[in-house]
Every structure is written in C-alpha cells, then in structure tokens.
N, CA and C of each residue as an Amber inpcrd file, in Angstrom:
protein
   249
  48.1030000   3.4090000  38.0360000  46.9050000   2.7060000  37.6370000
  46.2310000   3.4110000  36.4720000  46.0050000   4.8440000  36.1920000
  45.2810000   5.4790000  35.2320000  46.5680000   5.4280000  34.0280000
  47.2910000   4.9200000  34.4060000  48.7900000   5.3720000  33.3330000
  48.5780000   4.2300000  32.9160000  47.8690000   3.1630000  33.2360000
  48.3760000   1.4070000  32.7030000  46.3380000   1.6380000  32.1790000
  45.4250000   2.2370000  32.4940000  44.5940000   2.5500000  31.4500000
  44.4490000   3.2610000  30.2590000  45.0710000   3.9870000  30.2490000
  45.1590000   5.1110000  29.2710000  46.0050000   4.3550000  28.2290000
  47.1340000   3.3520000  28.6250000  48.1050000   3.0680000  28.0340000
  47.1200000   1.7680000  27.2490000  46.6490000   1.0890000  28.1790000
  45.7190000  -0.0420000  27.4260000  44.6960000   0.5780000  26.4380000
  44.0320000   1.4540000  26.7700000  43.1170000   2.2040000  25.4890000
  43.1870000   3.0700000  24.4030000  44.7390000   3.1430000  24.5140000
  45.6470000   3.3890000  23.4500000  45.9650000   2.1290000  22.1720000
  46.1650000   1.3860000  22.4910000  46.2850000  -0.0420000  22.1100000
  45.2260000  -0.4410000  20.9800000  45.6570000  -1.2980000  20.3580000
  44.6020000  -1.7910000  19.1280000  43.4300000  -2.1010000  19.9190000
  43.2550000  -3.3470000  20.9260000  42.3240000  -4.1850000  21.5340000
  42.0540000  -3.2920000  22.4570000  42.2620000  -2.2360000  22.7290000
  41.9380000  -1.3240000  23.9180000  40.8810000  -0.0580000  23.2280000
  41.0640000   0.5090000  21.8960000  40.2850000   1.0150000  20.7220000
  39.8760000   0.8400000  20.4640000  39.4880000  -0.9190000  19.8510000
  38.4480000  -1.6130000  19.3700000  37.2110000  -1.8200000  20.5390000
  37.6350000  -1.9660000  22.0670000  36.5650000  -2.4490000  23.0820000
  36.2890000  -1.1850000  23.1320000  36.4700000  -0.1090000  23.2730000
  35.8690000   1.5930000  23.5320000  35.3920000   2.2290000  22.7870000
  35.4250000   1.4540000  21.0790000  34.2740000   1.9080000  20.4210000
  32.9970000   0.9300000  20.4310000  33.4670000  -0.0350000  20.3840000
  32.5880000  -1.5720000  20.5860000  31.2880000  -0.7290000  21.7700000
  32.3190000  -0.7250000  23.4030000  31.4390000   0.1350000  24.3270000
  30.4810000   1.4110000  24.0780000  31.3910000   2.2200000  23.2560000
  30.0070000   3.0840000  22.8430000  29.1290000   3.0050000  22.1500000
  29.0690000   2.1310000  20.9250000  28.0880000   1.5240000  20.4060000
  27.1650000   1.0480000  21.4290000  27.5160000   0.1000000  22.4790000
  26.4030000  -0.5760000  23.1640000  25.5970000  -0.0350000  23.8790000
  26.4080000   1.5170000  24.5610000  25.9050000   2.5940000  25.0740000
  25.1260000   3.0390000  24.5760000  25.4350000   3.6110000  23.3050000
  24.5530000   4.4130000  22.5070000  22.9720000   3.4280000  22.5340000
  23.6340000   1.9570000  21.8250000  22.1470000   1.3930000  21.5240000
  21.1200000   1.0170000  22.7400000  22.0090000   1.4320000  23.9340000
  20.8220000   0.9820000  25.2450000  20.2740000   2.7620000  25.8550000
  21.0340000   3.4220000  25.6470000  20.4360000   4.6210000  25.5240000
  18.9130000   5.1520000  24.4540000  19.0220000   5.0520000  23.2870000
  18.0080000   4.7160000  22.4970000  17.2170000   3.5980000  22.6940000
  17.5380000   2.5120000  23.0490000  16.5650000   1.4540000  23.5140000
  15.8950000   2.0860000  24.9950000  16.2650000   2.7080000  25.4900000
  15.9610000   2.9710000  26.8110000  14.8300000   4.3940000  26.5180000
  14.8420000   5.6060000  25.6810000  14.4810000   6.4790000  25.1130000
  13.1180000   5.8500000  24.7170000  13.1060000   5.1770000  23.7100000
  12.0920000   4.3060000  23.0780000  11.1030000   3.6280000  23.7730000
  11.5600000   2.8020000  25.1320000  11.3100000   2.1460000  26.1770000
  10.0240000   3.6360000  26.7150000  10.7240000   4.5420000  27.2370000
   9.7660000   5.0820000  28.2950000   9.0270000   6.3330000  27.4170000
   9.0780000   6.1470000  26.5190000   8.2740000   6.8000000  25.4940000
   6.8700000   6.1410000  25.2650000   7.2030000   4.6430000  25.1280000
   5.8750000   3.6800000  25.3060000   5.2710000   3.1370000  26.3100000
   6.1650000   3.8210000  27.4350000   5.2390000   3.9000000  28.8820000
   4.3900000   4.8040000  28.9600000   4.8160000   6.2360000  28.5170000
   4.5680000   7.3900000  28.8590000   3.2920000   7.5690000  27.8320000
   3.6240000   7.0140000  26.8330000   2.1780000   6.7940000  26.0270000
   1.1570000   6.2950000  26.6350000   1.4410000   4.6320000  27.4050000
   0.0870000   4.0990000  27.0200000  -0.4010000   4.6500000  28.6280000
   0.9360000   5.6540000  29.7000000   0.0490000   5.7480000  31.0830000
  -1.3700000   7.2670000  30.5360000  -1.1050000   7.7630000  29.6530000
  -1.3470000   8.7810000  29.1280000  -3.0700000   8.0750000  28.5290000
  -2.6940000   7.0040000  27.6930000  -3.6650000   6.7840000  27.1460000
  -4.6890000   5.9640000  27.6730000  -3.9210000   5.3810000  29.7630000
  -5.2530000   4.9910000  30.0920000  -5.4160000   6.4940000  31.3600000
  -4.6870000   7.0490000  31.1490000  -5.6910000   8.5260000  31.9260000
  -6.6680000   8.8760000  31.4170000  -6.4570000   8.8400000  29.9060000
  -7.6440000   9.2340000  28.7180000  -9.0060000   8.1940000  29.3560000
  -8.4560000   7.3050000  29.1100000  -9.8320000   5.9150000  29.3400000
 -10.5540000   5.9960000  30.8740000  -9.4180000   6.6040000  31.6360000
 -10.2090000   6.8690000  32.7560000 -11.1960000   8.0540000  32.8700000
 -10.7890000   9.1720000  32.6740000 -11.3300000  10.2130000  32.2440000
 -12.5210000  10.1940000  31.7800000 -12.4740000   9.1000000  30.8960000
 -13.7520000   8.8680000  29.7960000 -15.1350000   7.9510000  30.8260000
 -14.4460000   7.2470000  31.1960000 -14.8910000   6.2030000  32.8470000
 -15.6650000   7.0990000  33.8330000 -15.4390000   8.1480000  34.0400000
 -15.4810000   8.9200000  34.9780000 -16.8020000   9.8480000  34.7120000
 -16.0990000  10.3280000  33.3640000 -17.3530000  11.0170000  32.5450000
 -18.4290000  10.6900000  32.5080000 -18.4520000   9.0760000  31.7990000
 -19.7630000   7.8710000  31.7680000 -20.5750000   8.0830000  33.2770000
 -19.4600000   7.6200000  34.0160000 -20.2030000   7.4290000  35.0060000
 -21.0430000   8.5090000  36.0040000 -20.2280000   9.6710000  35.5570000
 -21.3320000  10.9010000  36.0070000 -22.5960000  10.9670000  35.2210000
 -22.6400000  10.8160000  34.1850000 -23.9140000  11.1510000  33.3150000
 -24.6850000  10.1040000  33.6070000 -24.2200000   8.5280000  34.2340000
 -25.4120000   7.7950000  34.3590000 -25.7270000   8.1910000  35.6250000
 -25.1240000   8.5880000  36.4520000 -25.6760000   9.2050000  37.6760000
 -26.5560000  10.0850000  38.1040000 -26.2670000  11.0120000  37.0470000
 -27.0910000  12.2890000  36.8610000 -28.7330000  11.7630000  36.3090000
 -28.7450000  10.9350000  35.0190000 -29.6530000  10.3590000  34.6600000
 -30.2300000   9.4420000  36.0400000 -30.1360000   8.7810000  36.3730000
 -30.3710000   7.9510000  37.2220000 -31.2210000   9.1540000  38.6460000
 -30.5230000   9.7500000  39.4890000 -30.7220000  10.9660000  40.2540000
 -32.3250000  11.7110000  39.8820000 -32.3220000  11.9860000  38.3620000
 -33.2640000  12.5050000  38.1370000 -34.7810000  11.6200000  37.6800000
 -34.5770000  10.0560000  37.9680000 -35.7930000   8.9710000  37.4520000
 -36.6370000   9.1750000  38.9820000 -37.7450000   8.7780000  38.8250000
 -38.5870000   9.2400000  39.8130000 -37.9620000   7.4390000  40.6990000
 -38.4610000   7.7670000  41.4680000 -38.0840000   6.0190000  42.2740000
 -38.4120000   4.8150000  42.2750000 -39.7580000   4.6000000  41.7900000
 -40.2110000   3.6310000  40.8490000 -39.4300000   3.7340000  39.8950000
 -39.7150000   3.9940000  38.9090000 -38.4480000   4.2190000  37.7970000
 -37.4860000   3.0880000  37.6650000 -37.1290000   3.6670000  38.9870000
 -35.4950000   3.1700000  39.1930000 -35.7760000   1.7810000  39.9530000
 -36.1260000   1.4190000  40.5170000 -36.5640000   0.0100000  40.9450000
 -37.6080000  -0.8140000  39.6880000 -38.3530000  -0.1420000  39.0330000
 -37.9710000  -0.7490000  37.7610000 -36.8780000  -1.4350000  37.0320000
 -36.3730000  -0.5810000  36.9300000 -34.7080000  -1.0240000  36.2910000
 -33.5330000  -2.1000000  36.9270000 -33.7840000  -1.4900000  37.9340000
 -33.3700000  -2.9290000  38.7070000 -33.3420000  -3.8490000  38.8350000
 -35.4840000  -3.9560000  38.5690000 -35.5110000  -5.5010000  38.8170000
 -35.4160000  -6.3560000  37.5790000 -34.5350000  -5.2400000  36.4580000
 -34.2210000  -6.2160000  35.1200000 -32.9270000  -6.7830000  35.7090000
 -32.2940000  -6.1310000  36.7550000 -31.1220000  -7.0590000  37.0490000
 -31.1700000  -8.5510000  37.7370000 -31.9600000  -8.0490000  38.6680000
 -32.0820000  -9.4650000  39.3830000 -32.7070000 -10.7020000  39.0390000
 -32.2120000 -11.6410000  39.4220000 -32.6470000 -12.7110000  38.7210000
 -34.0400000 -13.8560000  40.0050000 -34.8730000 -13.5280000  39.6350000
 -36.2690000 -14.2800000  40.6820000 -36.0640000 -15.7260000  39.9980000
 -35.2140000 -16.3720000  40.4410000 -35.3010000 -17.9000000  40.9420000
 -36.2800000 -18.5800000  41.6820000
C-alpha cells in the first residue's frame, strides 16, 4: 500500500496534486495565522474598553458616595419622569 503511494507521487499527476496540496496548506495556514491575530486583537481591545468601563464606573461612584443625600436624590429626580 505505501509502495503504490510513493509510486503514485512519483508520477506527473501525483507531483502536480502534492504541490497543488501544499500550496493550499500553506494558504490556510496563513489564513488561519491572520484569522486569530484579529481575534486576539479585538478580545484585547474590548479588555481595554472594559477596563475603561470599570474605571468610569468607580469614579462615578466615588463621586456619588461623597454627595451629601439630598444631593443625590436631587439628581435622581432628573431621572424620573412625574406623569
């Protein structure tokens, strides 16, 4: 069986498909490279955004923490809507 492969990839049409194959290799290897490069980016670039999320949201906390309590029910009642 390896004697009737070897013997076929010896062969014109047996040379031509085994470089043909590494070409396709090669180009899904690099497609594949490329691929998780632009995963690895954008998981990167929403850690960043979270990070940044996180940040925000401590400092309005902190701000907030330190408004006397009126204050802050002030502010509030710009949210709600008196129907």
């Amino acid at each position: 069986m390896l004697m009737a492969v070897v013997t076929w990839l010896s062969s014109t049409v047996g040379k031509t498909v085994a470089k043909w194959g590494v070409v396709v290799a090669t180009a899904a290897a690099i497609y594949w490279r490329i691929y998780e490069s632009g995963r690895s980016a954008e998981k990167a670039a929403e850690a960043q955004r979270d990070a940044e999320t996180i940040t925000r949201r401590k400092t309005v906390d902190e701000k907030v923490d330190r408004m006397p309590d009126a204050a802050v029910r002030d502010q509030l009642r710009r949210w709600v809507r008196h129907d």
